[in-house]
PDB file of N, CA, C and O in Angstrom:
ATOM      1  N   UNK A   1       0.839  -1.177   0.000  1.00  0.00           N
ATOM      2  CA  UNK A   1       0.000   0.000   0.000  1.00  0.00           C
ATOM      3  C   UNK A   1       0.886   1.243   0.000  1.00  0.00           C
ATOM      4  O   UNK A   1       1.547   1.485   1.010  1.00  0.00           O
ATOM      5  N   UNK A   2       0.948   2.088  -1.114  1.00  0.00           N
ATOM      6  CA  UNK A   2       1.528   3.296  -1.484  1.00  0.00           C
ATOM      7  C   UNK A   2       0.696   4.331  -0.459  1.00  0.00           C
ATOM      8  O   UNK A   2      -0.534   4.348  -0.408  1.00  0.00           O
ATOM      9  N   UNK A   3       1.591   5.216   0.372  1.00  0.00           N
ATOM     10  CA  UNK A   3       1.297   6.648   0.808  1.00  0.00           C
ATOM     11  C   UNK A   3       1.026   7.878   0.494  1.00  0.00           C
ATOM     12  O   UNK A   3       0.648   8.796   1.222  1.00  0.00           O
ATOM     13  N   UNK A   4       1.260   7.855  -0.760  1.00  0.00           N
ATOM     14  CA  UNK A   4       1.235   9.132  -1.576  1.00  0.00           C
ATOM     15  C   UNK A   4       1.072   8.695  -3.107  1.00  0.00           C
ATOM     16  O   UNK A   4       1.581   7.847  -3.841  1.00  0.00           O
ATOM     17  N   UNK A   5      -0.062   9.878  -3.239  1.00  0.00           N
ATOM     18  CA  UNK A   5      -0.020   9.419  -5.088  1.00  0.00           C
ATOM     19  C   UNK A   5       0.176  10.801  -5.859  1.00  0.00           C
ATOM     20  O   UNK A   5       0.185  11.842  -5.202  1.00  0.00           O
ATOM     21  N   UNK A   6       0.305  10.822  -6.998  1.00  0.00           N
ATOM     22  CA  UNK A   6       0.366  12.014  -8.186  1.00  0.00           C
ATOM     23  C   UNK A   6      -0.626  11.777  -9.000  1.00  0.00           C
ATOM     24  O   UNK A   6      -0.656  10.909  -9.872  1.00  0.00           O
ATOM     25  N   UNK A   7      -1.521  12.608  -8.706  1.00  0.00           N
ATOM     26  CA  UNK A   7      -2.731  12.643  -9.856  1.00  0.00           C
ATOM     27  C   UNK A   7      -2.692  13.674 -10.693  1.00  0.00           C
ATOM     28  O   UNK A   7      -2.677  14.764 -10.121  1.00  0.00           O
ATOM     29  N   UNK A   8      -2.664  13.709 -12.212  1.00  0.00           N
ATOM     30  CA  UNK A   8      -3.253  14.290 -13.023  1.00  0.00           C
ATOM     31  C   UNK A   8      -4.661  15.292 -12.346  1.00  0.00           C
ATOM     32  O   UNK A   8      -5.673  14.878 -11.780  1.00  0.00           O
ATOM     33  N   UNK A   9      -4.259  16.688 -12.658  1.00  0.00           N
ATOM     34  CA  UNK A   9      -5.639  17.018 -12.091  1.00  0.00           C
ATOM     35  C   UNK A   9      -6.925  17.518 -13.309  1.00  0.00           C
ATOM     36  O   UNK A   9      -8.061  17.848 -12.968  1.00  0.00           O
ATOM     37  N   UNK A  10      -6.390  17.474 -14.880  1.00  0.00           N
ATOM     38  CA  UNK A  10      -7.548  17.392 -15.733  1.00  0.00           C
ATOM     39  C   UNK A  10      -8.159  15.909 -15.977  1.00  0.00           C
ATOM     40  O   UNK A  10      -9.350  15.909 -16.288  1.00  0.00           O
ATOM     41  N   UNK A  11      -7.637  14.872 -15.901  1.00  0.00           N
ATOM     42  CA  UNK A  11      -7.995  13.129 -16.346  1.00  0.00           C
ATOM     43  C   UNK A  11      -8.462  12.800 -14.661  1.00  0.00           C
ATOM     44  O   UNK A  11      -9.547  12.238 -14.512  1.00  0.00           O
ATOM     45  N   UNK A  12      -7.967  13.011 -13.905  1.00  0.00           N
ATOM     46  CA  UNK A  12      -7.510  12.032 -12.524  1.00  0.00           C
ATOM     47  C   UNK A  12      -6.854  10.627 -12.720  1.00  0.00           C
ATOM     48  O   UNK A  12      -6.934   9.602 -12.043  1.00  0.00           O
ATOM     49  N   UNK A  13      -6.363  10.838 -13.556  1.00  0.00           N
ATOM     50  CA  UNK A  13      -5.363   9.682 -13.823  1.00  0.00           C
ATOM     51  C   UNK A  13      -3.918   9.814 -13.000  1.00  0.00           C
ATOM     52  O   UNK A  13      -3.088  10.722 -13.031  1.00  0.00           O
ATOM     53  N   UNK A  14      -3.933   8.575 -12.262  1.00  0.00           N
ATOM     54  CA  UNK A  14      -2.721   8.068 -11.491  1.00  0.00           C
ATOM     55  C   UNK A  14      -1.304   8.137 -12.067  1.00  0.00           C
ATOM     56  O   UNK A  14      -1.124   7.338 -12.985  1.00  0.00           O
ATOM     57  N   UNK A  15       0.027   9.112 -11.656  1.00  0.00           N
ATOM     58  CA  UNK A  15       1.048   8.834 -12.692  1.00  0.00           C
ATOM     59  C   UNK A  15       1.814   8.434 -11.950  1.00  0.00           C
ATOM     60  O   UNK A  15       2.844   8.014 -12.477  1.00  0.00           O
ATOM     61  N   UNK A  16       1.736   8.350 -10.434  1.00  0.00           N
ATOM     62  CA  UNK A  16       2.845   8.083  -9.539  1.00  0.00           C
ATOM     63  C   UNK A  16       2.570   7.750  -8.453  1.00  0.00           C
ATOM     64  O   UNK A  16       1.722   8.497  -7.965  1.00  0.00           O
ATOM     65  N   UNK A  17       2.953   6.793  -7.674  1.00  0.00           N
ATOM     66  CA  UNK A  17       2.666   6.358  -6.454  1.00  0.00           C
ATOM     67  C   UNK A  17       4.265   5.990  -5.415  1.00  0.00           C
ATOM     68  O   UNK A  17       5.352   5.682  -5.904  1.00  0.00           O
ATOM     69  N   UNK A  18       4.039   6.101  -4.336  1.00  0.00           N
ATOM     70  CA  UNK A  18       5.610   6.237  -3.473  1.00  0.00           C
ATOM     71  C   UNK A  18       5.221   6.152  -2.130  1.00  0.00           C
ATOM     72  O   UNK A  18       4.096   6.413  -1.703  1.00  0.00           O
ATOM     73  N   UNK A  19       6.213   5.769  -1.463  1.00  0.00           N
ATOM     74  CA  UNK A  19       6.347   5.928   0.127  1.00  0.00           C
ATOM     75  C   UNK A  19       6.449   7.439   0.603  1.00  0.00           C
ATOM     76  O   UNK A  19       5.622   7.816   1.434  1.00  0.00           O
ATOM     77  N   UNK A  20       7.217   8.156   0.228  1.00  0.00           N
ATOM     78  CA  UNK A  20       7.558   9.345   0.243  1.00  0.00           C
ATOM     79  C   UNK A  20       7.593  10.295  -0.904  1.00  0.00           C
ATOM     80  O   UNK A  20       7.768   9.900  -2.056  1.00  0.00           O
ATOM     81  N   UNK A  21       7.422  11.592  -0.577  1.00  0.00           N
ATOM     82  CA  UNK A  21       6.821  13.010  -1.120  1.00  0.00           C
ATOM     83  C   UNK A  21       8.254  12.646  -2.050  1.00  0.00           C
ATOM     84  O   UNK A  21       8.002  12.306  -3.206  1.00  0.00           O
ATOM     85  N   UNK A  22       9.790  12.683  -1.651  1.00  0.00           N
ATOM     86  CA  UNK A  22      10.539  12.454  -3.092  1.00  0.00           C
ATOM     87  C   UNK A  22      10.562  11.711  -3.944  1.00  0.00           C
ATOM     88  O   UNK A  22      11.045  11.906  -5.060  1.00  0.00           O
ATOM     89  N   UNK A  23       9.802  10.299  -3.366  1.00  0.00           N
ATOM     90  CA  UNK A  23       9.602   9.680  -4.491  1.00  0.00           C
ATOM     91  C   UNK A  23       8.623   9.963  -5.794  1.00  0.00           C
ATOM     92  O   UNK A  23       8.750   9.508  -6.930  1.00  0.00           O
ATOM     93  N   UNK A  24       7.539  10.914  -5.247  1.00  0.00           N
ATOM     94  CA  UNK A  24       6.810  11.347  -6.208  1.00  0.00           C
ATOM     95  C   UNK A  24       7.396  12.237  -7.228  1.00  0.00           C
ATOM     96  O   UNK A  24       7.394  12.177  -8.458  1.00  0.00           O
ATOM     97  N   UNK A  25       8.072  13.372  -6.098  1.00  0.00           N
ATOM     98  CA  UNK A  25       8.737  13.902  -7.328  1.00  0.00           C
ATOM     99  C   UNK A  25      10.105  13.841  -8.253  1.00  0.00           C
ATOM    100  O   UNK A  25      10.581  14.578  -9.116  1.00  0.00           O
ATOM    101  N   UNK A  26      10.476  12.660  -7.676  1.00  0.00           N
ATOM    102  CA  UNK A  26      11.162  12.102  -8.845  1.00  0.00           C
ATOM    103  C   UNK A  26      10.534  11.715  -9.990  1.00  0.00           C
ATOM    104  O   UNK A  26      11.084  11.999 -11.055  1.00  0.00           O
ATOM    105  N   UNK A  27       9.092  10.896 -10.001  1.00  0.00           N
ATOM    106  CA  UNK A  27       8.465  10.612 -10.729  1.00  0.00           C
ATOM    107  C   UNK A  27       7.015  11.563 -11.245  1.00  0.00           C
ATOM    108  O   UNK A  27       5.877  11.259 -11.603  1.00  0.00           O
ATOM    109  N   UNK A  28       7.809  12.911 -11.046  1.00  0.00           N
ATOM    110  CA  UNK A  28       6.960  13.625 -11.640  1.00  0.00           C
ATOM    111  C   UNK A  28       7.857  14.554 -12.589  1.00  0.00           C
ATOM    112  O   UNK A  28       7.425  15.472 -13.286  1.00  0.00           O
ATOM    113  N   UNK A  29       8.952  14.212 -12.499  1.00  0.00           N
ATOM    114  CA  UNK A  29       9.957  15.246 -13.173  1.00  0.00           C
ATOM    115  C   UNK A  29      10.364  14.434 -14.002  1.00  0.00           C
ATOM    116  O   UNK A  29      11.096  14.964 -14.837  1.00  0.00           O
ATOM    117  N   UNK A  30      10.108  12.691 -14.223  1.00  0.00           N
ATOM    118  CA  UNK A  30      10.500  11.688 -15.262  1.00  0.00           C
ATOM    119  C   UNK A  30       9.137  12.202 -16.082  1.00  0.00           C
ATOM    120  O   UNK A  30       9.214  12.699 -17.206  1.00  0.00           O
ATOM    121  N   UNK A  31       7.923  12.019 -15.390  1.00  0.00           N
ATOM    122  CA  UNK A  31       6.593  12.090 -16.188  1.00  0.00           C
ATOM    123  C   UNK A  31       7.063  13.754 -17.143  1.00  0.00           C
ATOM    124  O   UNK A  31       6.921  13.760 -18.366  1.00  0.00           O
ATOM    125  N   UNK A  32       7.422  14.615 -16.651  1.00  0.00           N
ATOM    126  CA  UNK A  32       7.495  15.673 -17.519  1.00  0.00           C
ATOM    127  C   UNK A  32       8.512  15.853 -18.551  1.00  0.00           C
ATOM    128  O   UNK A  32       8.522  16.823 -19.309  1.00  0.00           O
ATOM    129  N   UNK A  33       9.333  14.943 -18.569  1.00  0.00           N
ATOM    130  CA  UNK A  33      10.979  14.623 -19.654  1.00  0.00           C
ATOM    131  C   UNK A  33       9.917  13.865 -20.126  1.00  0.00           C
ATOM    132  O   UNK A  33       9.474  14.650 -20.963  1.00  0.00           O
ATOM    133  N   UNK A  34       8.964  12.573 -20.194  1.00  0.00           N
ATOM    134  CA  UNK A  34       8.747  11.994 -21.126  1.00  0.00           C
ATOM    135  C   UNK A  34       8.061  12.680 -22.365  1.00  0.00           C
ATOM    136  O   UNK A  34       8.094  12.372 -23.556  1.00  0.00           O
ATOM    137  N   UNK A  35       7.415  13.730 -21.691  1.00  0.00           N
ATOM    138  CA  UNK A  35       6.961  14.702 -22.838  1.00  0.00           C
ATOM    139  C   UNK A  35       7.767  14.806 -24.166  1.00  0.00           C
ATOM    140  O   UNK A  35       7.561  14.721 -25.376  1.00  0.00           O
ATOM    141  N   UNK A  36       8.945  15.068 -23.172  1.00  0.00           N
ATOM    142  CA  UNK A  36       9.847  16.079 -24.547  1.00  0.00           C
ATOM    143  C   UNK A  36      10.084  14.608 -25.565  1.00  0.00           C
ATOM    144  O   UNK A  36      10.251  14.679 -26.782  1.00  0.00           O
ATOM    145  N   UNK A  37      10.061  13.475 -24.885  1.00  0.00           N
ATOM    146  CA  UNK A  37      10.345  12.138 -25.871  1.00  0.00           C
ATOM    147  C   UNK A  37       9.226  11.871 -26.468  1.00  0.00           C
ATOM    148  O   UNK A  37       9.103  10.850 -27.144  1.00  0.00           O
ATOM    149  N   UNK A  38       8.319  12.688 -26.317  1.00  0.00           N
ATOM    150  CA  UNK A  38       6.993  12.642 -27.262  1.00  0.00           C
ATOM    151  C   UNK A  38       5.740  11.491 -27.236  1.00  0.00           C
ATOM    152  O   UNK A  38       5.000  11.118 -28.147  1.00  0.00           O
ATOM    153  N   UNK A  39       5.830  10.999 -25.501  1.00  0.00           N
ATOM    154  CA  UNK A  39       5.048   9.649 -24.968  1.00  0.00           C
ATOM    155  C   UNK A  39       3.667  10.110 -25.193  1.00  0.00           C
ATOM    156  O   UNK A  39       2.641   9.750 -25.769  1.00  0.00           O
ATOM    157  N   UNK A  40       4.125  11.084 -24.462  1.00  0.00           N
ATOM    158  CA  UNK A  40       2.628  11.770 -24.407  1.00  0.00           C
ATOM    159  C   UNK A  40       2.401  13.473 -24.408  1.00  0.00           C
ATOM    160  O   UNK A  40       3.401  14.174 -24.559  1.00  0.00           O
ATOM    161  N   UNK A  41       1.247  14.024 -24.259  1.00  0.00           N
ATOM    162  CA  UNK A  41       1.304  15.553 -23.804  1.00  0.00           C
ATOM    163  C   UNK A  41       0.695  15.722 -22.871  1.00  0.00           C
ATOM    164  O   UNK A  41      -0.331  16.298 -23.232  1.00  0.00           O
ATOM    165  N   UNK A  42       0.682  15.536 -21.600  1.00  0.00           N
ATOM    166  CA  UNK A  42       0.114  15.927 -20.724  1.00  0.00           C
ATOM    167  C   UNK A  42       0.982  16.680 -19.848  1.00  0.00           C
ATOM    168  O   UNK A  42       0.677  17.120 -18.739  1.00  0.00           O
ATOM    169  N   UNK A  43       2.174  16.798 -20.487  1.00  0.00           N
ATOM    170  CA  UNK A  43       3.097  17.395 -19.456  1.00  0.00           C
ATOM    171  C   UNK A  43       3.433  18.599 -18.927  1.00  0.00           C
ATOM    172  O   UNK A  43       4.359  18.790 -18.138  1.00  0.00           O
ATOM    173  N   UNK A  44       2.496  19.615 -19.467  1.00  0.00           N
ATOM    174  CA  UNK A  44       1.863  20.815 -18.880  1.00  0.00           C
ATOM    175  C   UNK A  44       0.574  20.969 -17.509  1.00  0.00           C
ATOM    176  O   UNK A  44       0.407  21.729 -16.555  1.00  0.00           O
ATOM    177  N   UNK A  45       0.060  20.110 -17.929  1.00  0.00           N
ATOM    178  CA  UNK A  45      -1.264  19.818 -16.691  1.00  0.00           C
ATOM    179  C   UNK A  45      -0.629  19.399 -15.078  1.00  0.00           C
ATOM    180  O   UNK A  45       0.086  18.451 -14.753  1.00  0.00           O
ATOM    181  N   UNK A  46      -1.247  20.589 -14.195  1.00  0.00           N
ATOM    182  CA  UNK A  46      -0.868  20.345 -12.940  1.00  0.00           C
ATOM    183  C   UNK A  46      -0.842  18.980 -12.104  1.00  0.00           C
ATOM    184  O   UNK A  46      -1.858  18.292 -12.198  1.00  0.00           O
ATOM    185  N   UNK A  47      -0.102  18.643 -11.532  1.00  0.00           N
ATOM    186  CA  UNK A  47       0.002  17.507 -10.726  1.00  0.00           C
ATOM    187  C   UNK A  47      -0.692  17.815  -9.388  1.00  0.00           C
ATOM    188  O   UNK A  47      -0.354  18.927  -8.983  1.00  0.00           O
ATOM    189  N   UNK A  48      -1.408  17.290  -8.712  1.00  0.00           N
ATOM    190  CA  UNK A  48      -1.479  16.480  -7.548  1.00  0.00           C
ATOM    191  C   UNK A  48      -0.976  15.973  -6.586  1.00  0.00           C
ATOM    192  O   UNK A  48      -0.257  15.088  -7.051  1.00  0.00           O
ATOM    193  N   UNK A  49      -0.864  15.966  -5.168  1.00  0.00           N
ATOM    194  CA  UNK A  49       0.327  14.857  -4.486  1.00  0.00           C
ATOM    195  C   UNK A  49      -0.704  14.962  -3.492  1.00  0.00           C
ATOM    196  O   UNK A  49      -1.319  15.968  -3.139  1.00  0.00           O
ATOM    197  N   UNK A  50      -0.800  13.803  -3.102  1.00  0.00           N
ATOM    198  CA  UNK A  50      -1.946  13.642  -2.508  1.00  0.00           C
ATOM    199  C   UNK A  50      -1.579  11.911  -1.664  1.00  0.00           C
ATOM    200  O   UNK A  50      -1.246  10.792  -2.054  1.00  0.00           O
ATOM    201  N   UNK A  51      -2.004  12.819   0.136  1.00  0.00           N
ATOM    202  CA  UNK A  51      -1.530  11.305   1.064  1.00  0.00           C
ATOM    203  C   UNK A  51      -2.874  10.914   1.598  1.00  0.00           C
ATOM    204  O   UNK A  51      -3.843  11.441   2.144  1.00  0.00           O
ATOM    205  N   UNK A  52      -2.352   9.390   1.057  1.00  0.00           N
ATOM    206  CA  UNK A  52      -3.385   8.308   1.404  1.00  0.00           C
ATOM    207  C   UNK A  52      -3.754   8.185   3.308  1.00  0.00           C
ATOM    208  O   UNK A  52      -2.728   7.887   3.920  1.00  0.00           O
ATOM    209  N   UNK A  53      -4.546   8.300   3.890  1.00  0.00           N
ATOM    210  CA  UNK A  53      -4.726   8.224   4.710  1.00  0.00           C
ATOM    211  C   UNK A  53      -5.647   6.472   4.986  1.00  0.00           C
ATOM    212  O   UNK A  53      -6.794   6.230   4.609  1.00  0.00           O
ATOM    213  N   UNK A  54      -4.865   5.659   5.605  1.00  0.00           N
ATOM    214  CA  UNK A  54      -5.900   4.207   5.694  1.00  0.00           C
ATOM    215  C   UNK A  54      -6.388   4.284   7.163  1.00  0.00           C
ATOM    216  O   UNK A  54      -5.959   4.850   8.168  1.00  0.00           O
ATOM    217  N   UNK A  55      -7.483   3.470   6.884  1.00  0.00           N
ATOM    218  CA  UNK A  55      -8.231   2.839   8.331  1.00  0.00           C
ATOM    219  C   UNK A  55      -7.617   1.582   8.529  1.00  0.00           C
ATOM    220  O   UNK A  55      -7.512   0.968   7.467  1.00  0.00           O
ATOM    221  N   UNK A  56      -7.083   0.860   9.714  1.00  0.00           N
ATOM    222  CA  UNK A  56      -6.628  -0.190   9.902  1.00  0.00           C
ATOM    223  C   UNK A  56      -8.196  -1.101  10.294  1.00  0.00           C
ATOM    224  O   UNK A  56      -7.749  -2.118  10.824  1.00  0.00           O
ATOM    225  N   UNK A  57      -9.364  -1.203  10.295  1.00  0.00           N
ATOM    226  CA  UNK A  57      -9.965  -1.481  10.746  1.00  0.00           C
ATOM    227  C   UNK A  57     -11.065  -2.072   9.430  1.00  0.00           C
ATOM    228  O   UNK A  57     -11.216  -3.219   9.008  1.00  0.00           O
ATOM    229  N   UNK A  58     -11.623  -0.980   9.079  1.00  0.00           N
ATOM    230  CA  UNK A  58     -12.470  -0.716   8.145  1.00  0.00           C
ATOM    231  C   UNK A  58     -11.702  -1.281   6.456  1.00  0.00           C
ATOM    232  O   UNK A  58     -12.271  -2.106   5.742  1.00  0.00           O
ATOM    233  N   UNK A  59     -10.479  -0.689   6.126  1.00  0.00           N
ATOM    234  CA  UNK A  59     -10.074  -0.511   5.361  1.00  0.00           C
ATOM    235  C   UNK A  59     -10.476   0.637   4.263  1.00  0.00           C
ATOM    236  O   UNK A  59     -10.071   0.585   3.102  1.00  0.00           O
ATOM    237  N   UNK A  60     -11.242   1.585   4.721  1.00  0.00           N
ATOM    238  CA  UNK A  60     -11.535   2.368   3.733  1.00  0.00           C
ATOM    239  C   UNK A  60     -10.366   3.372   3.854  1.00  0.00           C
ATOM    240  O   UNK A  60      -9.768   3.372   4.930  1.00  0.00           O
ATOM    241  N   UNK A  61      -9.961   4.235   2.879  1.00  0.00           N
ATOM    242  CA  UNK A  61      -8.924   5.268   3.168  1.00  0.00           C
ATOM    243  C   UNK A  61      -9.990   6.697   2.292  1.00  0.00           C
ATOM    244  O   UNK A  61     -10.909   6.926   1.506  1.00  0.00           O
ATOM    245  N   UNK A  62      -8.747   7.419   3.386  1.00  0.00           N
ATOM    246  CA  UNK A  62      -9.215   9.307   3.063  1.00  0.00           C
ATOM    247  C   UNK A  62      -8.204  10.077   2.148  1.00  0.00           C
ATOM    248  O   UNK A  62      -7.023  10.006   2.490  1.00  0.00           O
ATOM    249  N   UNK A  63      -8.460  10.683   1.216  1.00  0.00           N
ATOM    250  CA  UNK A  63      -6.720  11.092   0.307  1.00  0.00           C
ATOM    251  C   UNK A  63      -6.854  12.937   0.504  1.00  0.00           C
ATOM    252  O   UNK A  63      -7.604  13.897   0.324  1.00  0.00           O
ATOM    253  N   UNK A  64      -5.755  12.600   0.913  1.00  0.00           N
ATOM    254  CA  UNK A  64      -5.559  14.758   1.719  1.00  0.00           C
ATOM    255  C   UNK A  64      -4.708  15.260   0.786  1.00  0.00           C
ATOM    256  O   UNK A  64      -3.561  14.816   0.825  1.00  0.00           O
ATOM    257  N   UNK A  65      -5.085  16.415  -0.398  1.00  0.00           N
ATOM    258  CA  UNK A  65      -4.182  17.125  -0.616  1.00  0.00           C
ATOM    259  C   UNK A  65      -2.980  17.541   0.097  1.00  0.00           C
ATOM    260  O   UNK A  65      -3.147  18.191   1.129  1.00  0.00           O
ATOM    261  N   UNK A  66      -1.963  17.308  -0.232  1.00  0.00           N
ATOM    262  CA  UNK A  66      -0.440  18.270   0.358  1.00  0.00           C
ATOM    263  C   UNK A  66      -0.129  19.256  -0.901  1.00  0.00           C
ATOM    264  O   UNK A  66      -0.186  20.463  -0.664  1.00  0.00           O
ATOM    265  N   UNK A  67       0.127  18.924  -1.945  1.00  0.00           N
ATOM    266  CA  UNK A  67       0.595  20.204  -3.038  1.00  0.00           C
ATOM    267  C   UNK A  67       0.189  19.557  -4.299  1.00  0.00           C
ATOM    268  O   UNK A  67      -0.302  18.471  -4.607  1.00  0.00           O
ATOM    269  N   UNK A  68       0.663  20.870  -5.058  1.00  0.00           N
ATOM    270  CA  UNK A  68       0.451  20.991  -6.832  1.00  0.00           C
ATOM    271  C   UNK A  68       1.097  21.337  -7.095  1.00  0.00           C
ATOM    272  O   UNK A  68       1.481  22.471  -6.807  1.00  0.00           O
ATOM    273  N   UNK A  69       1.965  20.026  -8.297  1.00  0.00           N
ATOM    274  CA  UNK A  69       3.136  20.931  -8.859  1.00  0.00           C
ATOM    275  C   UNK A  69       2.810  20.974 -10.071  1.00  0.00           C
ATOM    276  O   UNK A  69       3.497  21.607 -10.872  1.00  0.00           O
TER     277      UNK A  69
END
C-alpha cells in the first residue's frame, strides 16, 4: 500500500505512487521529460500529491491534498 499518489488534475489519472513526497517527485519530473520524448502531452497539466490516509480497521482510506506541482 503506497502513501502518496500524483494525480493528473484534468484526467484524474494516477502517474505516480511512493512511500515518500521524493519519491513522487522524482516521478513527476520523469513524467514531464517523457513529454519532450513525445510519450505523451500531458506534461503541462498540474500535478497532484496527494496522502493516502488508511483505516486499519475498516479498510476504507481518506486522500488529503499536500501540493500541486
Amino acid at each position: 500500500m503506497h502513501q502518496y499518489k500524483g494525480i493528473l488534475r484534468s484526467t484524474k489519472e494516477v502517474i505516480a505512487e511512493g512511500h515518500s513526497i521524493s519519491e513522487i517527485e522524482k516521478a513527476v519530473i520523469h513524467f514531464r521529460r517523457e513529454q519532450k520524448r513525445e510519450i505523451h502531452t500531458n506534461g503541462n497539466v498540474p500535478i497532484e500529491i496527494y496522502h493516502v490516509k488508511r483505516d486499519q480497521v475498516s479498510g476504507r482510506h481518506k486522500d488529503e491534498l499536500i501540493k500541486v506541482v
